[in-house]
Structure formats: C-alpha cells, structure tokens
N, C-alpha and C positions, 0 to 999 in steps of 0.2 A: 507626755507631750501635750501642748493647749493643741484642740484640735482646732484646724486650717492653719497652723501654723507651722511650722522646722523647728521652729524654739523650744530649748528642753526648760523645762520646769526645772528650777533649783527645788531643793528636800520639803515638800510638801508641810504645812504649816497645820498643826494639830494642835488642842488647848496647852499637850504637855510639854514640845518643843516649843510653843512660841514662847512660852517663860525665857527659855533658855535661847531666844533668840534675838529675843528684846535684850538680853541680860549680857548680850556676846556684842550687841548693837551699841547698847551704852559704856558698855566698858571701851570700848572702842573710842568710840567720841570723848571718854574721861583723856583716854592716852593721848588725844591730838587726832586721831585719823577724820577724813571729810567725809559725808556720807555715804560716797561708790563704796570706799575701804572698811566705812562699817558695814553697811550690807553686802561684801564679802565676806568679811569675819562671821557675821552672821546666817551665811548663806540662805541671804533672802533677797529678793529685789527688791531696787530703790523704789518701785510704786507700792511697796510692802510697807515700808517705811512710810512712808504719807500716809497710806492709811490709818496706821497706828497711831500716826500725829494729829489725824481728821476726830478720829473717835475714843482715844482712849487719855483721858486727861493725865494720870498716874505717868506715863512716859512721857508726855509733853515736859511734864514736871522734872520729872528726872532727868530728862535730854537737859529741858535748861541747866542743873544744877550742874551736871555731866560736862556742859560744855563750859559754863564759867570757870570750872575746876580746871579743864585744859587750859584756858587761859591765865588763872591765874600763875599755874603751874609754867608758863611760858615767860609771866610776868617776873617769877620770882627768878629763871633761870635768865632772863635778862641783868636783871638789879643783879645777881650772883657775878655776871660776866663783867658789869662794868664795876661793881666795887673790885673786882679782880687785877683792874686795870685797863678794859678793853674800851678807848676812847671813842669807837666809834658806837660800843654798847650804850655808852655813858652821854655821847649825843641825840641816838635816838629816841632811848628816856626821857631826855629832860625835851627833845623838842617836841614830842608827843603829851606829855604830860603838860607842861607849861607854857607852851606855843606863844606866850604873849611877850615873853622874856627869851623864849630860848627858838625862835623861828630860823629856818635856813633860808629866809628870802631875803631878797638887794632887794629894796622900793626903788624905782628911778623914776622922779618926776617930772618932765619937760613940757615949757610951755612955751607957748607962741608960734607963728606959723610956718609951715615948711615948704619950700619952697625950691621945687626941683630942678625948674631952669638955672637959678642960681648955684646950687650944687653944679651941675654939669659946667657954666663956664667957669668956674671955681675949677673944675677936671680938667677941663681946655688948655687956662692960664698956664697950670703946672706940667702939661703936655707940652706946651709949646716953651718953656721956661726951660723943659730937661731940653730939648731938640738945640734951642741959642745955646745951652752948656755946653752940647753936646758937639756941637760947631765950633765953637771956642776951642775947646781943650784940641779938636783934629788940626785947628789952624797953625 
C-alpha cells in the first residue's frame, strides 16, 4: 500500500516484469485497446505509463508503431466492410479520405437583409386570412 494513502499498489514494477509490462502494454494498443485497457492488461498504472513515455525512447517508438498498426488494421477492416458492400462503410471512406469530393455537407448561402417585423406581419396576414376563411366556410 503507498503509504497515506487506501490505494493498493497494482504488482510492483521490477527490471524483470517491466519487460513484460511494457510488452502486455503495447500488445494492447497493437489490438486497438486505449490506454486505461492497456494498463490493465498490463497491470500497471496509467501514470506508469507516462513515465515510460517521459523517459524511455524505445516505447515511445514502439507505442507509435503499435498504435499506427491498430489503425491501420481498423483501416483495412473498414475498406474489407465497404468493398463487402456496406454503403455506409463505403461513405465514411470516401468522405474521410477525400472530403473535397465526397463531403456530407449542404452549403446554403443567403444574402441580403433580414427583417423581423416583416416576417411577423407576413404571420399576421395569414392569421387573419385563415380567420375570413374561417368565417366564410361557418357562413
């Protein structure tokens, strides 16, 4: 236990588990998991993990190459889903990748000025328009 505190120490970090903890840490982050889920797998804590990041170049290295791998590995099972047929796989690709061609946005461009009072007796007119119909047809 750190002492003044309640908190238990996760498994104490020695030269020969932290091999094996950095190596349960990135295998982690290869699979997709986000940092809490690797330092559980690795049963270390997340300020464990900064550390490591702060001072040890060799896992900074690996974390990057670890993590692009998940991605790309997300990448390929995306392209797998939309050549599969999966259209909205096949939209999010192309709008991510190509955004200039293949964006999901409406432009709407309006100009000139706007003017509220006019709106409102615009509301008036057709208020008082349905009320004469509305007389009419009881008459």
């Amino acid at each position: 236990m750190i002492q003044g505190t309640t908190k238990k120490r996760k498994t104490p970090i020695n030269s020969i588990n932290k091999d094996a903890a950095k190596k349960a840490f990135l295998e982690s982050i290869a699979s997709g998991a986000n940092i809490s889920d690797a330092a559980k797998a690795a049963n270390v804590e997340r300020t464990t993990y900064y550390l490591w990041l702060k001072k040890d170049r060799k896992f900074r290295i690996a974390l990057q190459h670890n993590e692009k791998f998940a991605i790309q590995a997300m990448e390929d099972a995306l392209w797998q889903t939309g050549i599969a047929g999966d259209v909205q796989a096949q939209k999010f690709f192309l709008c991510n990748r190509r955004p200039e061609d293949w964006k999901n946005l409406r432009n709407v461009n309006l100009s000139g000025d706007l003017n509220i009072n006019k709106a409102k007796d615009f509301l008036e007119d057709i208020k008082g328009m349905k009320e004469i119909t509305l007389n009419n047809a009881a008459a």
